[in-house]
C-alpha positions in Angstrom: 0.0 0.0 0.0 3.0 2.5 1.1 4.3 2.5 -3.2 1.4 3.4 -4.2 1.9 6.2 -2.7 4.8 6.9 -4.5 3.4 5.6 -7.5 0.7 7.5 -8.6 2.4 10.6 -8.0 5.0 9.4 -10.2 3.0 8.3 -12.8 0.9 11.4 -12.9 4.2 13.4 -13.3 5.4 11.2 -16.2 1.6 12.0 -18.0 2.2 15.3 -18.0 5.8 15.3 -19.2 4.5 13.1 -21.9 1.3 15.3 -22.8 4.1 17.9 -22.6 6.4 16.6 -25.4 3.2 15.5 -27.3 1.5 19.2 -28.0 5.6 20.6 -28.0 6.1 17.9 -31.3 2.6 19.0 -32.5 3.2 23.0 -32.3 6.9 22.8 -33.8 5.3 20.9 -37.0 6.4 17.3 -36.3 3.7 15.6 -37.6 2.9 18.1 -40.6 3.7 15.9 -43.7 3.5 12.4 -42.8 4.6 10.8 -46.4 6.8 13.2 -47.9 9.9 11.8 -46.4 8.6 8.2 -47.5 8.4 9.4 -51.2 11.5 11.0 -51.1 13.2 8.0 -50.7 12.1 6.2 -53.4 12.5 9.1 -56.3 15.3 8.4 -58.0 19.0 10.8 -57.8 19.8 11.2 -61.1 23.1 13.2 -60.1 26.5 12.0 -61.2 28.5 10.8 -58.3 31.5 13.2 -57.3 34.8 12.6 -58.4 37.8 12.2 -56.2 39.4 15.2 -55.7 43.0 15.8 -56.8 44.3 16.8 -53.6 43.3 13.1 -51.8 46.5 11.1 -52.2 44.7 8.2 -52.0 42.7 8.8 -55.4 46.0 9.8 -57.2 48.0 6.8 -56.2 44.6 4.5 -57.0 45.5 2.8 -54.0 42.4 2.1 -50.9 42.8 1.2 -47.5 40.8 -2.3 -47.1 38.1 -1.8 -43.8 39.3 -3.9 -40.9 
């Protein structure tokens, strides 16, 4: 009986905190466009990939380090 005494004051605490960040995500636009970011990902780059620069020694002497 003595933790609930702790407990619902707790729990009430954590609520609010949580309504809190809820309406904080809402009012900074969080949840404004919902499948843009999903579409995104499938359009396609058609960008050429960049080319090494000349001043990477690595890409002058065609050599890479293998990953360990």
């Amino acid at each position: 009986m003595e933790t609930l005494y702790l407990l619902i004051p707790i729990s009430v605490v954590l609520v609010f905190l949580i309504a809190i960040a809820f309406w904080w995500s809402l009012r900074s636009g969080q949840f404004d466009d919902l499948e843009g970011p999903a579409y995104r990902i499938l359009m396609d780059d058609d960008s050429a990939p960049p080319q090494p620069s000349e001043a990477d020694p690595a890409a002058r002497s065609g050599s890479r380090r293998e990953p360990v």
